[in-house]
C-alpha positions as CSV (number, residue, x, y, z in Angstrom):
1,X,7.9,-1.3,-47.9
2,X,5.9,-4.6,-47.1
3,X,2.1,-4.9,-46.1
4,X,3.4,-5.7,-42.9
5,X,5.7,-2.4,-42.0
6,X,2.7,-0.8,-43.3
7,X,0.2,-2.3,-40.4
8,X,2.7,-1.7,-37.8
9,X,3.5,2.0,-38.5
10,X,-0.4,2.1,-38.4
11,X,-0.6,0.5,-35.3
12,X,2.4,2.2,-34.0
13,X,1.0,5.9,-34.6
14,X,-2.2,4.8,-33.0
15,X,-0.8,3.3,-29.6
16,X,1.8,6.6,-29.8
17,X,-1.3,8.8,-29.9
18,X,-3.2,6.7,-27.4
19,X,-0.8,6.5,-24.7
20,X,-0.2,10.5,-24.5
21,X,-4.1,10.7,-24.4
22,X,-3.9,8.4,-21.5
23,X,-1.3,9.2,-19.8
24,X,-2.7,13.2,-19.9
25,X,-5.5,12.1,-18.4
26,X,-4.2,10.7,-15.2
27,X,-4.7,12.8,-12.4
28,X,-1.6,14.3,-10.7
29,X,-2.2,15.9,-7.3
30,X,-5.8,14.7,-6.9
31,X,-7.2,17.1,-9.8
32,X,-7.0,16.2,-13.1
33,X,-9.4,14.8,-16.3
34,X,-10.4,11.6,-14.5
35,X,-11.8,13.6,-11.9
36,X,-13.9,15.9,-13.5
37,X,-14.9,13.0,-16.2
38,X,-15.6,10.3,-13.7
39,X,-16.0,12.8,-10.2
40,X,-19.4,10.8,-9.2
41,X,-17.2,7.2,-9.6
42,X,-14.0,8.2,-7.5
43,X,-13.4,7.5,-4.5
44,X,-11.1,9.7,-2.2
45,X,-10.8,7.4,0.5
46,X,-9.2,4.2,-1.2
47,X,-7.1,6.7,-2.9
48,X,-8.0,5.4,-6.4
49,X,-11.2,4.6,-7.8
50,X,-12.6,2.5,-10.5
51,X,-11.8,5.0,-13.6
52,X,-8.2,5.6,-12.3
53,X,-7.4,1.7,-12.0
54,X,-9.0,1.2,-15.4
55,X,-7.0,4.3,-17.0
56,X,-3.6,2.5,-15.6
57,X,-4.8,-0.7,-17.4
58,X,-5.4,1.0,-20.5
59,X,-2.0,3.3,-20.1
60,X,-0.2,-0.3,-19.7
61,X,-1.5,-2.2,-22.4
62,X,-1.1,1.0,-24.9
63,X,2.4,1.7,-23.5
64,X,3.3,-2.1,-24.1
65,X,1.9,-2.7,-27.7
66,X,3.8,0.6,-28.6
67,X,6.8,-1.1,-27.5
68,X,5.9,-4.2,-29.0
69,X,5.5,-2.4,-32.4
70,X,9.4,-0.6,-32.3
71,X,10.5,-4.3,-31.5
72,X,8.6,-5.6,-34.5
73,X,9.3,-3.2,-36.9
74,X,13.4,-3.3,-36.1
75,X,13.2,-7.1,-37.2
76,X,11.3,-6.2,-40.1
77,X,11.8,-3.2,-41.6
78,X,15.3,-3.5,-44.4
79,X,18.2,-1.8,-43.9
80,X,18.9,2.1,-45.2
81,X,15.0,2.6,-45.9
82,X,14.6,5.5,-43.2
């Protein structure tokens, strides 16, 4: 296995890891972690406050650099390694 197969299963098991953290912590039915972390910071009238947006960001961009690392590594990784 190359250097490179060996960053992105790194990077893969990290953004796997991160985006079940993040996606556990959105709140379902208006409990959840964000509100108890960040209670003082949301706001129940706009329906979403700064931590939630901020959580969907960071859900996106964790969801799409796992993605982008299962795309890399079918390029890259030889055939009948697994």
């Amino acid at each position: 296995m190359s250097v490179l197969n060996t960053i992105l299963l790194v990077i893969w098991a990290i953004s796997a890891i991160a985006v079940i953290i993040l996606v556990l912590m959105h709140s379902g039915e208006g409990t959840g972690v964000s509100d108890m972390i960040a209670s003082s910071m949301y706001n129940s009238n706009a329906g979403s406050g700064v931590w939630e947006k901020n959580l969907d960001k960071f859900t996106i961009i964790a969801a799409c650099v796992f993605a982008a690392t299962i795309f890399a590594m079918m390029l890259t990784f030889p055939l009948g390694t697994i």
